[in-house]
LUMBA-579131 format. One line per 2 residues: number of its first residue (from 1); for each residue x, y, z of C-alpha. Coordinates in nm, 2 decimals, padded with zeros to 4 digits. Each point is the difference from the previous one (the first is absolute). Last residue first. Example, Ala and Ser with C-alpha at 12.3 -4.5 7.8 and 13.67 -1.06 7.14 Angstrom:
2
2) 01.37/-00.11/00.71; -00.14/-00.34/00.07
This chain:
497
497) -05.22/05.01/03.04; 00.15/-00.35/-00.03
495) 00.34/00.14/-00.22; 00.24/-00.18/00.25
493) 00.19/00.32/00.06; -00.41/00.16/00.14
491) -00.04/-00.30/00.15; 00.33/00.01/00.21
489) -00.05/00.41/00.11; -00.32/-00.13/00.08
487) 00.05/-00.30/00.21; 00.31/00.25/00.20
485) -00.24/00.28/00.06; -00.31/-00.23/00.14
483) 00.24/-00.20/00.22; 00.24/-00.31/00.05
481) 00.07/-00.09/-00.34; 00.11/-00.28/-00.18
479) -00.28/00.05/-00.29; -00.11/-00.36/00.09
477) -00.02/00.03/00.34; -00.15/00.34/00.02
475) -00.29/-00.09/-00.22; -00.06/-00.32/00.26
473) 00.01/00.22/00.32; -00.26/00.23/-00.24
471) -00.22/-00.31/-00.06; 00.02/-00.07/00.38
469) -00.08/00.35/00.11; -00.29/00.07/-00.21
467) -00.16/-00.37/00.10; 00.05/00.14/00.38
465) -00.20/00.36/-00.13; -00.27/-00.20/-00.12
463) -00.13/-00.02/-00.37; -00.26/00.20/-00.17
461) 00.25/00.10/-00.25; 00.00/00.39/00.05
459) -00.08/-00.05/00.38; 00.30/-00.21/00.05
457) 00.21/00.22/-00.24; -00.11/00.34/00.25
455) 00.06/-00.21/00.30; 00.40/-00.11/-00.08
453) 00.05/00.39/-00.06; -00.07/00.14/-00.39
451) 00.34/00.18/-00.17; -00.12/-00.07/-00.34
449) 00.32/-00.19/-00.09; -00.08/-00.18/00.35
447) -00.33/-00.11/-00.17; 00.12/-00.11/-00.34
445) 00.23/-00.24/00.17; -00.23/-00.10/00.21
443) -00.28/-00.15/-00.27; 00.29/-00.12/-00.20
441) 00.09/-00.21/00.28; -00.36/-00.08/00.03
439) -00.01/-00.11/-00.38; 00.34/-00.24/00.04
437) 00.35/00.12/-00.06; 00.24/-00.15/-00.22
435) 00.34/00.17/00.07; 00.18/00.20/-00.21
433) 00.34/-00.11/-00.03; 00.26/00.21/-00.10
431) 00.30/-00.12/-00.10; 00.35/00.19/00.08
429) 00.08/00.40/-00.04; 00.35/-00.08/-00.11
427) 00.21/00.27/00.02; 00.26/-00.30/00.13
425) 00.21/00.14/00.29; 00.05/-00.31/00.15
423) -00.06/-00.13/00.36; 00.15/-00.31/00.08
421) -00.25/-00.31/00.00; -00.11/-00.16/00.36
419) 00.02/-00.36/-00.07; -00.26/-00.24/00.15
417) 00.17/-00.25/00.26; -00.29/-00.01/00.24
415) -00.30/00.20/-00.15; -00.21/00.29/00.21
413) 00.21/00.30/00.00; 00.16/-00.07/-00.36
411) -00.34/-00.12/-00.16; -00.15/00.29/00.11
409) 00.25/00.25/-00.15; -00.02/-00.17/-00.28
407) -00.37/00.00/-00.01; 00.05/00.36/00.01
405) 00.26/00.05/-00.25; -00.25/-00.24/-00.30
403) 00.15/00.07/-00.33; 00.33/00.14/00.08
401) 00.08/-00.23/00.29; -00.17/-00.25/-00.13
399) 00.16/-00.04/-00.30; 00.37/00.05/00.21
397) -00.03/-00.30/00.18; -00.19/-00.21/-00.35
395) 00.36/00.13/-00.17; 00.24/-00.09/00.36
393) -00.11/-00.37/00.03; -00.22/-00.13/00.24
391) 00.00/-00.34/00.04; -00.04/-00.01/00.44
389) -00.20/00.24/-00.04; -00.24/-00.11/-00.26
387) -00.24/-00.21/00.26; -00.10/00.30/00.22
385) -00.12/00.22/-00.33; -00.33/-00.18/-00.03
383) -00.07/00.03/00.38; 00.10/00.35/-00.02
381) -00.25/00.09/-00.28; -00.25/-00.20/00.22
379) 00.07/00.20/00.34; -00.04/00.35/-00.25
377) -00.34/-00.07/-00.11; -00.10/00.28/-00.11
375) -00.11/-00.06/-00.38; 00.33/00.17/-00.13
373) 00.18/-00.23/00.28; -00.16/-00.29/-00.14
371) 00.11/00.11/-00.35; 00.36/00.11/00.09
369) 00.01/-00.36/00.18; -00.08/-00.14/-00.32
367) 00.20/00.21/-00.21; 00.32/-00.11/00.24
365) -00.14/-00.38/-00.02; 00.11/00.07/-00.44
363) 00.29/00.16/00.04; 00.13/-00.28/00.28
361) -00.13/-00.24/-00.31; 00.25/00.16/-00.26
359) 00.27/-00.04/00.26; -00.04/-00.37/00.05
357) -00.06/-00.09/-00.35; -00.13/-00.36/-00.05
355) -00.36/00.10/00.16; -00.03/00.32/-00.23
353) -00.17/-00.13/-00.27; -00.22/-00.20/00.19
351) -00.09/00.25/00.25; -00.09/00.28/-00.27
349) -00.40/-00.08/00.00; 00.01/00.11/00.37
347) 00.18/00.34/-00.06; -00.30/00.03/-00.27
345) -00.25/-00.07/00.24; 00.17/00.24/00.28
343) -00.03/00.28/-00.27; -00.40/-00.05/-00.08
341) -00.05/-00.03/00.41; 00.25/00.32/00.01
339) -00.20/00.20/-00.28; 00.15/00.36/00.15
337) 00.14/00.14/-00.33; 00.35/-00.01/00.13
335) -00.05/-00.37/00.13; -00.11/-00.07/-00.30
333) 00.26/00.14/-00.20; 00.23/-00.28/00.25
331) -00.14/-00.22/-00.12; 00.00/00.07/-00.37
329) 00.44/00.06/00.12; 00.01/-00.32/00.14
327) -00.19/-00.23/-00.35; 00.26/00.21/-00.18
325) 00.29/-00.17/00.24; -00.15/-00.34/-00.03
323) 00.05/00.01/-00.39; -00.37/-00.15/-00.16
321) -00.10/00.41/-00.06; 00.27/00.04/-00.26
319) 00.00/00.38/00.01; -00.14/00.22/-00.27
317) -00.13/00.26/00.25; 00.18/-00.07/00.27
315) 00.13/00.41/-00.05; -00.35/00.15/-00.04
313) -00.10/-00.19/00.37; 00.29/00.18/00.18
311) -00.06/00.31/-00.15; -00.37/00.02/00.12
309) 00.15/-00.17/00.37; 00.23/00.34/00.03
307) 00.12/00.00/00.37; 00.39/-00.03/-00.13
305) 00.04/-00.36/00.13; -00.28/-00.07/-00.20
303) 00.16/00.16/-00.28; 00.31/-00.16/-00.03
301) -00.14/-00.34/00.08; -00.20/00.06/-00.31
299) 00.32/00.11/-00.22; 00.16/-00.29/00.15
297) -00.25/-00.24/-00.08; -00.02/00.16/-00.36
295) 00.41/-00.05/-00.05; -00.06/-00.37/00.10
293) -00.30/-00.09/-00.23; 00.09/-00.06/-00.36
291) 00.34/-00.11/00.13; -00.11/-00.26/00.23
289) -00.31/-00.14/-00.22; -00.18/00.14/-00.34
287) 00.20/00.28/-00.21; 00.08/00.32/-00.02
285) 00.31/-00.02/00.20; 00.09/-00.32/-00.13
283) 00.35/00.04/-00.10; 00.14/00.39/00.13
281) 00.06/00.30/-00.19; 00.11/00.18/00.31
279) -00.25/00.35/00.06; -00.18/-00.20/00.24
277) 00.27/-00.15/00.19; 00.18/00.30/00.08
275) -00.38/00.19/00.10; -00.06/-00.31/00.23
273) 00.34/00.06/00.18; 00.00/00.34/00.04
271) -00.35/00.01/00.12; 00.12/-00.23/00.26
269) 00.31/00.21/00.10; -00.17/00.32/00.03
267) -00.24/-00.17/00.24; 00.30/-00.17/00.21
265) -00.19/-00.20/00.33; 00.30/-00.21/00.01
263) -00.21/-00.32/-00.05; -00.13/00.14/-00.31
261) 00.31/00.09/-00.15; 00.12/-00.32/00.04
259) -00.31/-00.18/-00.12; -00.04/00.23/-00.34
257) 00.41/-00.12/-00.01; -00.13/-00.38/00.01
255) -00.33/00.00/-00.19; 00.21/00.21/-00.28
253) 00.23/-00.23/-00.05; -00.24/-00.27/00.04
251) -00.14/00.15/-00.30; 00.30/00.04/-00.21
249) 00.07/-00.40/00.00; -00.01/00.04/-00.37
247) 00.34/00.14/-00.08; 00.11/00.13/00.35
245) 00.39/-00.04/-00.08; 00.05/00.27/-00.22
243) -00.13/00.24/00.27; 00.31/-00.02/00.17
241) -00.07/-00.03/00.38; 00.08/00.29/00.14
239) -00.38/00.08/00.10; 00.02/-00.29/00.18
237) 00.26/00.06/00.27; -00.14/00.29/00.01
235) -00.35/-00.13/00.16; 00.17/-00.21/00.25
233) 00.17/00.30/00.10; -00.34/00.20/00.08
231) -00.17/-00.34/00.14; 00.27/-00.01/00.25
229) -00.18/00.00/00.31; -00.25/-00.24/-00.16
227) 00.25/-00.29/00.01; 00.16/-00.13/-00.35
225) -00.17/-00.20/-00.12; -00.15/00.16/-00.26
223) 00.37/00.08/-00.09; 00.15/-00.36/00.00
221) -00.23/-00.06/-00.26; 00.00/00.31/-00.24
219) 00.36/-00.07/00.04; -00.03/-00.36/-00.13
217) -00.17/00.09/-00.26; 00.24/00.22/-00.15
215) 00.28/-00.27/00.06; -00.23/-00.26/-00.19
213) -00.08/00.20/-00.27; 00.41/00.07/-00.05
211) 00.07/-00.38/00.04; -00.26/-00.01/-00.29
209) 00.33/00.10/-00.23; 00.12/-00.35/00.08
207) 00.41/-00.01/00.07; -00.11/-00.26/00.27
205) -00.05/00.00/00.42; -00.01/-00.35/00.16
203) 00.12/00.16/00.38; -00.20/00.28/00.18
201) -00.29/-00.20/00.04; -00.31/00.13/00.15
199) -00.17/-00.19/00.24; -00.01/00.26/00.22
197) -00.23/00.20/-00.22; -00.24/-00.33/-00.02
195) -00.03/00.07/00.41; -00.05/00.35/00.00
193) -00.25/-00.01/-00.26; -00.13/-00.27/00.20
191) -00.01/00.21/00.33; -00.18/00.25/-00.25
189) -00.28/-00.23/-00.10; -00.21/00.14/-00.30
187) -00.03/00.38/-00.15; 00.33/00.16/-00.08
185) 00.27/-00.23/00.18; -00.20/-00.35/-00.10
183) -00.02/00.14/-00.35; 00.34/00.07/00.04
181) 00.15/-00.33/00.13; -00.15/-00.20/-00.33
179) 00.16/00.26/-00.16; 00.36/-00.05/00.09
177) -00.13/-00.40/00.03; -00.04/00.00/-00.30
175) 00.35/00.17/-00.12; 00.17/-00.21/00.19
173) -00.13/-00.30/-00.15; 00.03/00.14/-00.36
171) 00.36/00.10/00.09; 00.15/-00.35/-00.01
169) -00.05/-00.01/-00.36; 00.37/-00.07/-00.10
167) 00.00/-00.28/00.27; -00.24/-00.17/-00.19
165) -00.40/-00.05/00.15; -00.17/-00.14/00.25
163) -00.33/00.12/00.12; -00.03/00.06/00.39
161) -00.01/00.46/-00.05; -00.24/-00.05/-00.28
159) -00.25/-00.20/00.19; 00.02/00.29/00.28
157) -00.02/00.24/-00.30; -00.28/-00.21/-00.12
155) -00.20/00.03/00.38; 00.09/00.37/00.04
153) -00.21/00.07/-00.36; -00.34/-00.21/00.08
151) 00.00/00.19/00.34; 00.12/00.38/-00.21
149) -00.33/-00.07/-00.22; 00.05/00.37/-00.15
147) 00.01/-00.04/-00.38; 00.36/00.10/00.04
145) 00.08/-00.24/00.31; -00.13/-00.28/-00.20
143) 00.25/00.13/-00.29; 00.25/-00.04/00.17
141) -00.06/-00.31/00.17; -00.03/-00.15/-00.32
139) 00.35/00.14/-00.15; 00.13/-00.13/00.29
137) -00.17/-00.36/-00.03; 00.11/00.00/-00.40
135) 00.33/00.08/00.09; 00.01/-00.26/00.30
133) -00.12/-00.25/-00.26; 00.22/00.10/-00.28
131) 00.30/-00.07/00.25; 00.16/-00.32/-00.20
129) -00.33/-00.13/-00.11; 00.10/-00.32/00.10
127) 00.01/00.15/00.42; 00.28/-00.22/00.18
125) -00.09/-00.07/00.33; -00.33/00.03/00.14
123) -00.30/00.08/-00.23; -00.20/00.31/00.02
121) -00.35/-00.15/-00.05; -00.21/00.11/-00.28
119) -00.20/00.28/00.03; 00.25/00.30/-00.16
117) 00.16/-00.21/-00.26; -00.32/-00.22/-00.07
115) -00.17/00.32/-00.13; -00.28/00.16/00.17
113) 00.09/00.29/00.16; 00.09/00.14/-00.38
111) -00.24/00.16/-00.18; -00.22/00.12/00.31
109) 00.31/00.15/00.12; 00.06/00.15/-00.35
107) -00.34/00.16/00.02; 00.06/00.10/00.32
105) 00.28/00.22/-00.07; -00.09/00.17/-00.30
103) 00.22/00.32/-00.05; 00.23/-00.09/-00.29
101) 00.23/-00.18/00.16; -00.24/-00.24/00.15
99) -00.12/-00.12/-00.35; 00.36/-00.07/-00.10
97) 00.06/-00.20/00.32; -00.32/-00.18/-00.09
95) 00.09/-00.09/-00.34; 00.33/-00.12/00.12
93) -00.14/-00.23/00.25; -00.27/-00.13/-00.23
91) 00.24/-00.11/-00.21; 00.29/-00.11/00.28
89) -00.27/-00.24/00.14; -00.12/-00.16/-00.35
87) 00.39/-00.06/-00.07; -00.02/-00.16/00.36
85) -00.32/-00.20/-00.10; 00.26/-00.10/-00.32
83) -00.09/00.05/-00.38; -00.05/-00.16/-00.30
81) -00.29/-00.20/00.02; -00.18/00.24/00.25
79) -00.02/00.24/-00.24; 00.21/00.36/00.05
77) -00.07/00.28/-00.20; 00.27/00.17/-00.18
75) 00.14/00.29/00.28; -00.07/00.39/-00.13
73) 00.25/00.22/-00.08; -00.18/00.29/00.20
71) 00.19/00.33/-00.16; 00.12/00.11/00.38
69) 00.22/-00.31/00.03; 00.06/-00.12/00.35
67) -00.31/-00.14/00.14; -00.12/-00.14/-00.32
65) 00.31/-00.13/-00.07; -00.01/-00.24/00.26
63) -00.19/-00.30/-00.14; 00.19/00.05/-00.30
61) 00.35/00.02/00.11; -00.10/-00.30/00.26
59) -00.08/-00.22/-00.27; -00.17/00.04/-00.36
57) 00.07/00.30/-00.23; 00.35/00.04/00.13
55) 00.11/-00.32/-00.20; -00.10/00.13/-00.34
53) 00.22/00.33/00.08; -00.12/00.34/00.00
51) -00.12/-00.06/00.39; 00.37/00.00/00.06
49) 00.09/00.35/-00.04; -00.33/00.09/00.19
47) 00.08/-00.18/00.31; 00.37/00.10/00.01
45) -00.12/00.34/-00.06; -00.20/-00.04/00.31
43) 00.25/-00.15/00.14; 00.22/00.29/00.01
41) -00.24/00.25/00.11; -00.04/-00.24/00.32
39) 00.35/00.00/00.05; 00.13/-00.30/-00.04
37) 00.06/-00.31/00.29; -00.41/-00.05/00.10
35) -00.14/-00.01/-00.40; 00.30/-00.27/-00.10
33) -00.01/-00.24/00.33; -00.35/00.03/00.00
31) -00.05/-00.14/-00.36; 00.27/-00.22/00.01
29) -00.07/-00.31/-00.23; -00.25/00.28/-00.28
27) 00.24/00.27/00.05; 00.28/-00.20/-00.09
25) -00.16/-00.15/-00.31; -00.19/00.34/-00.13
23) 00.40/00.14/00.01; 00.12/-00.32/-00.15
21) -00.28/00.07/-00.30; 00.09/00.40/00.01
19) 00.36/-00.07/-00.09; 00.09/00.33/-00.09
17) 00.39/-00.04/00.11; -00.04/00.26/00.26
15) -00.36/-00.10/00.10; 00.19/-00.40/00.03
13) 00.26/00.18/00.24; -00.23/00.15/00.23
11) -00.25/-00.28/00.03; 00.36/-00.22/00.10
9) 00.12/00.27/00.24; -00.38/-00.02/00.15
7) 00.01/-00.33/00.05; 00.34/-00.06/00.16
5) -00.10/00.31/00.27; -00.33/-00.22/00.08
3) 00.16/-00.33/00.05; -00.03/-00.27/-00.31
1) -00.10/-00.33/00.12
C-alpha cells in the first residue's frame, strides 16, 4: 500500500507527463489519500484534469467530481450489475456533499443517513474500505449537524472517532471527535466536552492541509470552555483564528463568539459579531437548516435582549422552525406577548429535541420557570430551576441574568449552589415579560390607575372589600411589586395600560 505523501508525488508526476489515465488510476485506489494531502484547489484540478479521461468517467473521479468541479461533470449511472454497494455508498455520498455545499443541508442528510457506510457496523480491526467509512461517517455527522439533528450528528462522529483507517488518515478520528466535543461544548454536555477535549492527541499529526481546520477548531473548543471569567479572552482567541479555516463550519463560529460575547454581557460586541457574519458571503445563509437559521436566531436574540419583541419576531422570520433553538426564541415571543399557557406548550413540545442536549434543555426549564414566574408563581419557577444547578453552565447563567434579573436574584438567595453572575455593563435592557393577568386583575389594575381606594373598586364591581384585597395581593405578585406606585410604574414598562 501506497502512503499518502507516495501518492500524491506519483498523481504529481503523471499531471506533469499528461497522463490523465494514471492520474484517474491513482485517484480512483487513493481517493482520500490524494483529496486529504493537496491543497484543496489542487485537487480540484486534479479532479477535473482526470475527468477528461475514459477512466475518470466511472470510479472515485467520477463520483467526486460533482463536489469538486463547478461545470457538474456528471457520474455514468451505476446498475447493480456493474457496480459495488460501496460504489453505490460513495455515489450518493458525493451527490450529497455537493448538495450540502450549495446551501441544502437536510436534503443531503436525508440523501445520505441511509447508506450502509454510515449504518453499518464499524468493524474491529482492519477497516476494507481503507478509511472510506470514517470519511463517509464524518462527512455524515456533518451534515446531521447542518440540517440541525445535532443527537443523530454526535452519535456518527462517535462512530467516526472508533473506525479504523491508515495511518495517513489518522486525522479523521481527531477531527470527529474535535466536533463531536463542540456540539457538546455549545449546546449538549459540557463535562463531556471536557472529557472528549482531553482525549485529544497531540501525537499522529500529518502534512494534511485539514490540520489547519482542525487547529481552528480546536480553539473555538478550548475557548468555550474556557471559564466564564474569561469569556472576553476566550472571545479573541477566536477572532484570530484565520478565517480561511471556517469553510463551512461558519455557523458554529458564530454560535461560539455570539456565546462569548454574550456571557460577557458585551452589546457592542454582539452586534459586532452578527453584523461580521452577515455581510460574509457565507454557504447556506439563505437556505433551509443551521446556516439558513443561525444569523436570524441571533438577530432575534439581539432584540429581545434589547426590549424590542416586534424586531425580534421580523428577524425569525424565515427560520427553520424544526431547530430547537427557533422553537426557544417563538417561546420566548410568547412570553413577551403574555400567552404563557400557549408559551409553556410550545417549551413542552421542545423536550424531545432538547433531551440529548444538556445545555439546550437548561434554556428550555429557564423559559418554563420564566413562564410560572410570569403567571406568579415564583415557588414553581424555583422548583423548576432547583434541578439545573448542579449543570449550569455560564451561557443559560448569564440568560437569565439578562432576561429574567429578578428571578436571578431569587434563585441566588433561595438555591444551594446556584451561581451569582458578575455584573456587566451590558446596555442591554433584558426580556420583558408581561404577565398573563386574569379579568379581576385587569379589574384592579384599571382601578388603582384611576386612583379609586380598596372600597371604591368593591362598590364599582359589586364585590367585597376582602375579595379587593386578595386580587390586588395577587396583581402585586405577578407585577413584583409591593405597592400601588411600584405595580404601575411596571404596567405601564410592560405596555398593560
Amino acid at each position: 500500500m501506497l502512503g499518502e505523501i507516495e501518492v500524491v508525488s506519483l498523481v504529481r508526476e503523471a499531471i506533469t507527463r499528461g497522463a490523465h489515465e494514471r492520474v484517474a488510476e491513482l485517484v480512483d485506489a487513493y481517493p482520500l489519500e490524494v483529496w486529504f494531502g493537496m491543497r484543496p484547489d489542487e485537487f480540484q484540478l486534479v479532479v477535473a484534469e482526470a475527468s477528461r479521461s475514459r477512466a475518470g468517467r466511472t470510479g472515485a473521479v467520477a463520483l467526486f467530481a460533482p463536489v469538486f468541479v463547478a461545470s457538474g461533470i456528471v457520474a455514468e449511472p451505476l446498475s447493480p450489475e456493474d457496480s459495488t454497494g460501496l460504489e453505490r455508498d460513495l455515489h450518493v455520498l458525493a451527490q450529497a456533499i455537493a448538495t450540502r455545499m450549495h446551501g441544502h443541508a437536510p436534503e443531503a442528510w436525508a440523501r445520505v443517513r441511509g447508506i450502509g457506510l454510515v449504518t453499518d457496523p464499524v468493524p474491529r480491526g482492519v477497516d476494507p474500505t481503507r478509511g472510506l467509512r470514517a470519511f463517509a461517517l464524518f462527512q455524515a455527522g456533518f451534515t446531521a449537524s447542518l440540517a440541525g439533528d445535532l443527537g443523530e450528528a454526535m452519535d456518527l462522529y462517535a462512530k467516526a472517532e472508533l473506525c479504523p483507517v491508515p495511518k495517513s488518515l489518522d486525522f479523521l478520528g481527531r477531527h470527529a471527535l474535535v466536533r463531536h466535543a463542540l456540539i457538546h461544548a455549545l449546546c449538549g454536555d459540557r463535562s463531556v466536552a471536557e472529557r472528549l477535549e482531553r482525549g485529544l492527541r497531540a501525537d499522529g499529526r500529518t502534512d494534511s492541509w485539514v490540520e489547519q481546520e482542525i487547529d481552528a477548531e480546536t480553539v473555538l473548543l478550548r475557548s468555550l470552555l474556557r471559564p466564564a471569567d474569561e469569556a472576553e479572552q476566550a472571545f479573541d482567541a477566536i477572532a484570530a483564528v484565520d478565517a480561511t479555516a471556517v469553510g463551512e463550519m461558519w455557523p458554529f463560529y458564530l454560535l461560539g463568539v455570539f456565546r462569548l460575547a454574550f456571557i460577557a454581557g458585551d452589546h457592542r460586541r454582539m452586534l459586532g459579531v452578527i453584523d461580521w457574519f452577515d455581510r460574509a458571503n457565507l454557504v447556506g445563509s439563505g437556505g433551509p437548516g443551521l446556516p439558513g437559521s443561525v444569523l436570524r436566531s441571533a438577530r432575534a436574540v439581539e432584540a429581545l435582549l434589547d426590549g424590542d419583541a416586534r424586531r425580534a419576531r421580523r428577524a425569525l422570520r424565515g427560520a427553520d422552525k424544526d431547530l430547537w433553538d427557533t422553537g426557544l426564541l417563538v417561546a420566548a415571543l410568547s412570553l413577551v406577548s403574555g400567552r404563557t399557557a400557549r408559551a409553556v406548550r410550545q417549551l413542552e413540545e421542545l423536550a424531545s429535541g432538547t433531551a440529548r442536549l444538556r445545555q439546550a434543555e437548561n434554556l428550555r426549564v429557564i423559559c418554563l420557570a420564566m413562564a410560572a414566574r410570569a403567571d406568579g408563581d415564583e415557588e414553581l419557577a424555583l422548583a423548576r430551576l432547583r434541578g439545573l444547578a448542579p449543570h449550569l453552565d455560564p451561557y443559560a447563567t448569564a440568560a437569565l441574568a439578562l432576561l429574567a434579573p429578578e428571578l436571578t436574584e431569587a434563585a441566588s438567595t433561595r438555591l444551594e449552589g446556584w451561581p451569582r453572575p458578575a455584573a456587566t455593563d451590558s446596555g442591554l435592557k433584558g426580556l420583558r415579560v408581561r404577565p398573563t393577568l386574569t379579568d379581576r386583575e385587569f379589574d384592579m389594575l384599571k382601578a388603582l390607575a384611576r386612583g379609586m381606594t380598596r372600597e371604591q373598586t368593591a362598590e364599582a364591581l359589586f364585590v367585597t372589600v376582602n375579595t379587593v384585597k386578595t386580587h390586588q395581593r395577587s396583581l402585586y405578585r405577578k407585577l413584583n411589586a409591593n405597592d400601588r406606585a411600584t405595580a404601575l410604574v411596571e404596567a405601564q414598562r410592560l405596555g398593560l395600560l
